[in-house]
C-alpha positions in Angstrom: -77.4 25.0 316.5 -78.5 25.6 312.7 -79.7 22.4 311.2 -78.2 21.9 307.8 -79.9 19.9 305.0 -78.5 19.1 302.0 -80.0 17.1 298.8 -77.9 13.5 298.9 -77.3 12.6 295.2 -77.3 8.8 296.1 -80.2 8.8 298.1 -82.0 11.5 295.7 -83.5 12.9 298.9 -82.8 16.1 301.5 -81.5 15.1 304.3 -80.9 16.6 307.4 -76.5 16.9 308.0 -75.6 15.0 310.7 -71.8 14.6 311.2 -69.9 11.7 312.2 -67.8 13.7 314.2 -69.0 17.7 315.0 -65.6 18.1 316.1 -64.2 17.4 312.7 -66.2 17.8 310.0 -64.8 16.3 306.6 -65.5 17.1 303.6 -63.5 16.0 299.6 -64.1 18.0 296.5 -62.9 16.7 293.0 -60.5 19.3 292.2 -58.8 20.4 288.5 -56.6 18.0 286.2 -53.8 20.9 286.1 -52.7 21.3 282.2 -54.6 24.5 281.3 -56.8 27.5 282.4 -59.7 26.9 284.5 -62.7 27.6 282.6 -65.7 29.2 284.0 -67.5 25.5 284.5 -64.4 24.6 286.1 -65.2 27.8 288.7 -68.7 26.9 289.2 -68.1 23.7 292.5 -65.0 25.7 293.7 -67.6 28.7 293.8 -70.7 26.3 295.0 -68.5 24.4 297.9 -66.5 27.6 298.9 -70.1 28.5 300.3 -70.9 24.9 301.9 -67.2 25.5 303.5 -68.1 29.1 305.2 -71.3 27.6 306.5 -70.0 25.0 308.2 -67.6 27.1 309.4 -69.7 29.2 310.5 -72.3 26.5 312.5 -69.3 23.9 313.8 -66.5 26.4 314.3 -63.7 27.1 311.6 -61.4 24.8 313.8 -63.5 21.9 313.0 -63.8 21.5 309.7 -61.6 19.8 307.2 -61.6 20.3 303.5 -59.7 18.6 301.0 -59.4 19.3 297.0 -57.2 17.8 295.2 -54.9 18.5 292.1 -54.8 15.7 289.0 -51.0 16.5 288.1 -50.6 12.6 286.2 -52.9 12.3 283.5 -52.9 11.4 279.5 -54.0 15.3 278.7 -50.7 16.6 280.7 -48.9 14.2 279.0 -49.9 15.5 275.8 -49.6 19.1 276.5 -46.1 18.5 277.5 -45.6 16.8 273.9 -47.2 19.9 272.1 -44.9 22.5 274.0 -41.7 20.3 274.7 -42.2 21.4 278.4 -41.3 19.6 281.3 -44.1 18.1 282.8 -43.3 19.0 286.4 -43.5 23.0 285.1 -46.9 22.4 283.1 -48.6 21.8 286.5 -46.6 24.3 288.8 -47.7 26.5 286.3 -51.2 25.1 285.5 -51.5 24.9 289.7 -50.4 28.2 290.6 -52.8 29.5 287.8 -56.1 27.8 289.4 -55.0 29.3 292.9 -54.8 32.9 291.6 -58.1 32.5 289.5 -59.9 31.1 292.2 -58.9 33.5 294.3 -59.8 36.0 292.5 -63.6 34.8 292.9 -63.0 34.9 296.9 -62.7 30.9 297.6 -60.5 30.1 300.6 -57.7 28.0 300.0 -59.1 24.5 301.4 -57.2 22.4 304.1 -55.4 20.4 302.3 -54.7 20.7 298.7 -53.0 17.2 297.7 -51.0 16.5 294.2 -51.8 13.1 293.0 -48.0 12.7 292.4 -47.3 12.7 296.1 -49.5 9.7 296.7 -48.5 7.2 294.4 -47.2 4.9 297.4 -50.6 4.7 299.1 -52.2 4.5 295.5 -50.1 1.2 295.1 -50.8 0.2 298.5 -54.8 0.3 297.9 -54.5 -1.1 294.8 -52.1 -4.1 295.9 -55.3 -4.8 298.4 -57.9 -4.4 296.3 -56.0 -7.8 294.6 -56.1 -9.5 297.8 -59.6 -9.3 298.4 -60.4 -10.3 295.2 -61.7 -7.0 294.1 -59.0 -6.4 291.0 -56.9 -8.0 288.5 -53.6 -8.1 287.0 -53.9 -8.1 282.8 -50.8 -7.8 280.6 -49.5 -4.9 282.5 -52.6 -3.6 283.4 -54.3 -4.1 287.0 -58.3 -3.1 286.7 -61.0 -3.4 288.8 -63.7 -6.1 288.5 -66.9 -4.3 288.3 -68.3 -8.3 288.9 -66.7 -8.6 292.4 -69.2 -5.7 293.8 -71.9 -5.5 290.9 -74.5 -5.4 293.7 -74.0 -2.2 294.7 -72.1 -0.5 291.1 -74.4 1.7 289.6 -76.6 3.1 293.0 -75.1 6.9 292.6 -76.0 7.4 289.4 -78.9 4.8 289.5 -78.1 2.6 286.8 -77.4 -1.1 286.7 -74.4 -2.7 285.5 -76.5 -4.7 282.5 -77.5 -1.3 281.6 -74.6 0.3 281.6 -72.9 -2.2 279.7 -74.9 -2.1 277.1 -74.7 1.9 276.6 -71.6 2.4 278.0 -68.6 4.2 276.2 -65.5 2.6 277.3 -62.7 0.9 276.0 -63.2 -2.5 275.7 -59.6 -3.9 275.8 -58.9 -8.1 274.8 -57.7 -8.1 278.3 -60.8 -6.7 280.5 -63.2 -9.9 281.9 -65.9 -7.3 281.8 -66.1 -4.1 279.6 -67.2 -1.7 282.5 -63.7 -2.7 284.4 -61.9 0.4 284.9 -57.9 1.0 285.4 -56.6 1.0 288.4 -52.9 0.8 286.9 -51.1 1.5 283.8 -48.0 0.3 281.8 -46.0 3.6 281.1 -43.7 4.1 278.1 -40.1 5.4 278.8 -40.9 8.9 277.5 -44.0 8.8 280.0 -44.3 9.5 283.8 -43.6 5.9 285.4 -43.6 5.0 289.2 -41.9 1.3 289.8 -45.1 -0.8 291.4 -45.4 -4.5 291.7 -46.8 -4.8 287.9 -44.3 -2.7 286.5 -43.2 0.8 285.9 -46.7 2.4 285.0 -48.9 5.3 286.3 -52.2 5.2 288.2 -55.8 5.5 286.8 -57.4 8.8 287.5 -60.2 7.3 289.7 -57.9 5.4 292.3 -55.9 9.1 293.3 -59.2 10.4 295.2 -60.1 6.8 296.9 -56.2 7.0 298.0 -56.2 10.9 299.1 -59.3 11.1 300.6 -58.6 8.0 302.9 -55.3 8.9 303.8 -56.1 12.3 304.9 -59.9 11.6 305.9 -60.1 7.9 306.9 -62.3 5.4 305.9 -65.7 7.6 306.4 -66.1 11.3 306.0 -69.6 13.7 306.0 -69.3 14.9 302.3 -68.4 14.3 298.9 -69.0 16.7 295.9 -68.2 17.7 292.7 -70.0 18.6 289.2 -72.2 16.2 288.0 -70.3 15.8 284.9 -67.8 13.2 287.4 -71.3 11.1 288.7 -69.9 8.7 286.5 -67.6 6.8 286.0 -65.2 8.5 288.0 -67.8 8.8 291.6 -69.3 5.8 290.6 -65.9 4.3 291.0 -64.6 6.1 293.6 -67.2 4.7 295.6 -66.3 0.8 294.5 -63.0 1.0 295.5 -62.9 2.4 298.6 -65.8 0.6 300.3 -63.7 -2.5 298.6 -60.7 -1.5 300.1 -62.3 -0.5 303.3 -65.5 -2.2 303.7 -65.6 -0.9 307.2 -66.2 2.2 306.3 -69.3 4.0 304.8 -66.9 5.7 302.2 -68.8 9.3 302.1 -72.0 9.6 303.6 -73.9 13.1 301.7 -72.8 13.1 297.9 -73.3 16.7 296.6 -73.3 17.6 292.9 -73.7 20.7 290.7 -75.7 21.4 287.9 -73.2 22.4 284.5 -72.6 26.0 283.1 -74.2 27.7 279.9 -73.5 30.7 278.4 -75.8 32.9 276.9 -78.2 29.8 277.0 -76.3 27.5 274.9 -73.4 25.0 275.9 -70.1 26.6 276.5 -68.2 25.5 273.6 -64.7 26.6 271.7 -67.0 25.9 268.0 -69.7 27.8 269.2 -67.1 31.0 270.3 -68.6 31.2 273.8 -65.7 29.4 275.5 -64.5 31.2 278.2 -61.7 31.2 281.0 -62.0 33.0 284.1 -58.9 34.3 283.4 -60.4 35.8 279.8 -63.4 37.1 281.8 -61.1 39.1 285.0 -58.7 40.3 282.0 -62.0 42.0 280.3 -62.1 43.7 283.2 -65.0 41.7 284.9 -64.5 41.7 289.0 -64.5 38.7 290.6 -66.8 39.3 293.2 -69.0 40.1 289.9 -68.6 36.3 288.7 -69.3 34.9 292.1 -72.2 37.0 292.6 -73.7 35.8 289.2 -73.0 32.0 290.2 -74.7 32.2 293.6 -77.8 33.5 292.0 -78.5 30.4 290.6 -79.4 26.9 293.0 -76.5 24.4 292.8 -78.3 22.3 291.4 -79.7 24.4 288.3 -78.4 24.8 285.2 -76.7 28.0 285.4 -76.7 30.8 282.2 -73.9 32.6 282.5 -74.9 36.2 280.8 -73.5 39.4 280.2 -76.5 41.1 281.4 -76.4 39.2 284.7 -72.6 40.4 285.0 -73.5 44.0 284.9 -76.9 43.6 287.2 -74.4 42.0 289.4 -71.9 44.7 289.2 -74.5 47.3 289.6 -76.0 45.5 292.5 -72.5 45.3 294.4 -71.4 48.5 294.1 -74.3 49.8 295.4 -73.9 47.4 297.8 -69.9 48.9 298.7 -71.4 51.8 298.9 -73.9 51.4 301.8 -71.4 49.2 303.6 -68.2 51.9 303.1 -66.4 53.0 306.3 -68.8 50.7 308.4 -68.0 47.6 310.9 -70.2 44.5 310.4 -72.8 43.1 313.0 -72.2 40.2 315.3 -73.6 37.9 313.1 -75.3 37.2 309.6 -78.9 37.8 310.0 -81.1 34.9 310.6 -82.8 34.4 307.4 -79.6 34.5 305.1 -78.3 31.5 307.5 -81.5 29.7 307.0 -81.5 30.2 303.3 -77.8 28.9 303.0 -79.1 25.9 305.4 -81.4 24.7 303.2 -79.6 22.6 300.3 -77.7 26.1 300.0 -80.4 28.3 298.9 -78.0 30.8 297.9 -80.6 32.7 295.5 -82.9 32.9 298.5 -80.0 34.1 300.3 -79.3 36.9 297.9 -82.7 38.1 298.0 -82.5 38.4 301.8 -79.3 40.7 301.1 -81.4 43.1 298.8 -84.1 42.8 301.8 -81.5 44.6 304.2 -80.1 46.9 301.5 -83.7 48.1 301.5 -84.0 48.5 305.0 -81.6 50.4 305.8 -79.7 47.8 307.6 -75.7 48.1 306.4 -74.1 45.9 309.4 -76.6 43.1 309.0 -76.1 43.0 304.9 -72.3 43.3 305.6 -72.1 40.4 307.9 -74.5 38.3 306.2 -72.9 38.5 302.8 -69.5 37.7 304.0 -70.2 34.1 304.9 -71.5 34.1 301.4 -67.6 35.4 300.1 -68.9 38.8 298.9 -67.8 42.0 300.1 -65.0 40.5 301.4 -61.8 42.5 301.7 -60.2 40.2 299.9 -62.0 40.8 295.9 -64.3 43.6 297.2 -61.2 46.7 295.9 -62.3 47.1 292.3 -65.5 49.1 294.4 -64.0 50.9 296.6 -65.6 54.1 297.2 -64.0 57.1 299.4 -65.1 57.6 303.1 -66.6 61.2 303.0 -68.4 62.5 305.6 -71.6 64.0 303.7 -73.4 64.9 306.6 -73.3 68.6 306.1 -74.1 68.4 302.4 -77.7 66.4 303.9 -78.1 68.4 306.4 -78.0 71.5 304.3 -80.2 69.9 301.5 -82.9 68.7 304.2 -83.0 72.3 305.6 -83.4 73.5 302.2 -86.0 71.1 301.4 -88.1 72.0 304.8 -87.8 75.7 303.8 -89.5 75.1 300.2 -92.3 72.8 301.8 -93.3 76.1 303.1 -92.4 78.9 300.9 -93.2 76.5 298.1 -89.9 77.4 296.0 -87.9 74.1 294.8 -85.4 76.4 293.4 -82.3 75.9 295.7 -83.2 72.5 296.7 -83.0 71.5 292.6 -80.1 73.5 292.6 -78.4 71.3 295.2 -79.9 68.1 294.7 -78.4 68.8 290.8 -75.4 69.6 292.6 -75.1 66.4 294.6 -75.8 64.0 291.5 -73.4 65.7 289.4 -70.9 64.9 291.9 -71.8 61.2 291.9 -73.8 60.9 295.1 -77.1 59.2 295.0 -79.6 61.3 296.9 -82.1 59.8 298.9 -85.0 62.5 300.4 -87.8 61.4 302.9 -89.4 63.0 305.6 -86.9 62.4 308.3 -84.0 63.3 306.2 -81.6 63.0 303.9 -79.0 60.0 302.7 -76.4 60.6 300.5 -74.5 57.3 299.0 -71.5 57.6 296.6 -71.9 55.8 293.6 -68.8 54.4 291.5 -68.1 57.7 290.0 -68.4 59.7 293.1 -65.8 62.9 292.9 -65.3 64.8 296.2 -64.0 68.0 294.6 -67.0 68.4 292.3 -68.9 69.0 295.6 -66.9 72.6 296.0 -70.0 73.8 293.2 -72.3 73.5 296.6 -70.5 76.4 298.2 
């Protein structure tokens, strides 16, 4: 069996992936707060752990893996976009949610597992929180329950490798009257009748962001599950206290045992920003007509954990690269299996730059079965985005054969004259014409036309 490794944020190390249970392989992914667009950072982990997804898949069988992602649809920036519009809430993130679905799509990431609104677990949310008081873990404070960062300061801070002294001292949180420490973070909130409110033993109030994923993942995961991810933007606070309160709740449990994060997004080597004008959604991009197979490609040609530049000259390389891909791989059934050295690339701390390289390796060679199978577990050329490339199924054989006899005949009588004449021919028609000793290959290019190849007769 492949041996996976992948680079554990909280031990800062590669480790070989060993699962707690091959039969069931879990896996939790911080999903979108639901209220807008997904921009193109947004893309990046749904792109990043779409792959991680396929390959294990791929090595445990795709009836043994779980995935979960979830949807924030209760959070102070809905609220406030529902204020703006004068919307109902409930439509802002049917909306927002169908939206990310479509988008992501679009890119070629399968829908995960389970897909889990934190509106539809406020009971359990409740339910950990109520026993997080029990054990002495959190607090009640004028209408407020929080979690004491005190109760488990031994162990706060080992993700992102800070200590709670330090922390404290640089931290940028709210320091409310009624915290005992400043890093104690909400677990509960008093809601305000024109507010969403669920009735809970401290009130009517809404849940802090961090407590939904503790509450999901258990619930649909249990107490220990293989792998954790998400950008490393949510590091901290929000994995940092993740982690707190579910090894509080459930100190039986391991929590997650591989933490995964990815590197942030650039565009044209700067910080995506609306000030700077290079803020973009991935909606804006696929409406400029940009496929996205073309975004994924460009995303997977970066490590994980690299800062990625998002460029429009890497959009049309990519292009560029993929049809000419299409075109080798048109009308032809994929091998048994991805080729070796793709799966190895994708096993190490998903290498999928090295991975990519080993496609242009079998494009070289001549090998269209291997490069279709092998970049399908990578999500590209995929029936599902791969359309916008689409090149007819011609059979071109007699136009190579008659070139290649043509081509013999002026290696001996030394007149190019009809083989020009063709090959001109050929190109006009949009073929790509590829002459060696043993033959000829013809491969249709995006603007291939068919009927231009009646000026050969």
């Amino acid at each position: 069996m492949t041996t996976i490794k992948l680079h554990n944020t909280r031990t800062r190390t590669k480790e070989e992936f060993v699962p707690i249970d091959p039969q069931n392989v879990r896996m939790y992914v911080c999903g979108p707060t639901v209220y807008d667009r997904a921009h193109l950072g947004n893309a990046r982990p749904v792109v990043v752990f779409d792959v991680l997804y396929r390959l294990l898949r791929h090595v445990y069988g795709a009836d043994h893996v779980t995935y979960a992602r979830n949807f924030t649809d209760v959070d102070d920036k809905i609220n406030a976009r529902a204020a703006e519009s004068g919307r109902p809430i409930g439509d802002i993130t049917a909306e927002t949610t169908q939206w990310f679905l479509d988008d992501m799509g679009e890119l070629g990431a399968l829908e995960p597992d389970h897909m889990p609104r934190a509106t539809q677990y406020i009971p359990q949310m409740v339910a950990m929180i109520a026993d997080l008081i029990a054990k002495g873990h959190a607090y009640e404070a004028e209408g407020h329950v929080l979690f004491a960062v005190d109760s488990w300061k031994e162990h706060y801070g080992k993700l992102s490798g800070r200590s709670v002294d330090d922390m404290v001292a640089g931290a940028r949180v709210e320091v409310a009257p009624y915290k005992k420490n400043p890093m104690d973070f909400v677990l509960w909130k008093p809601s305000t009748p024109d507010l969403p409110g669920w009735d809970s033993p401290w009130g009517r109030g809404r849940p802090g962001w961090h407590i939904e994923c503790s509450a999901m993942s258990y619930e649909l995961l249990g107490e220990s599950f293989d792998i954790h991810g998400g950008g490393n933007d949510l590091m901290f606070p929000h994995h940092e206290n993740e982690i707190a309160q579910s090894c509080c709740a459930h100190p039986e449990g391991r929590f997650a045992n591989i933490w995964l994060h990815n590197e942030m997004l650039q565009v044209e080597g700067k910080k995506m920003s609306k000030s700077l004008g290079n803020f973009f959604t991935v909606r804006d991009l696929l409406d400029q007509g940009i496929p996205g197979e073309v975004i994924r490609f460009v995303f997977l040609s970066t490590h994980y954990r690299k800062p990625m530049d998002w460029t429009e000259k890497k959009a049309k390389e990519a292009e560029a690269t993929l049809r000419k891909w299409h075109a080798l791989t048109a009308g032809i059934e994929p091998a048994a299996s991805a080729a070796p050295a793709v799966i190895e690339a994708l096993a190490d701390d998903l290498n999928t730059a090295g991975a990519i390289a080993e496609l242009h390796r079998l494009a070289a060679e001549g090998e269209p079965p291997a490069l279709l199978a092998s970049a399908r577990i990578m999500g590209l050329l995929t029936e599902a985005i791969g359309a916008w490339a689409e090149v007819p199924v011609v059979d071109l054989s007699e136009q190579a054969a008659r070139l290649f006899t043509a081509r013999q005949n002026a290696m001996a009588s030394k007149d190019f004259s009809e083989v020009d004449r063709l090959k001109s021919a050929l190109v006009a028609a949009g073929l790509e014409v590829r002459m060696s000793k043993s033959g000829v290959e013809l491969v249709p290019g995006p603007d291939f036309d068919a009927a231009k190849l009646e000026a050969l007769q």
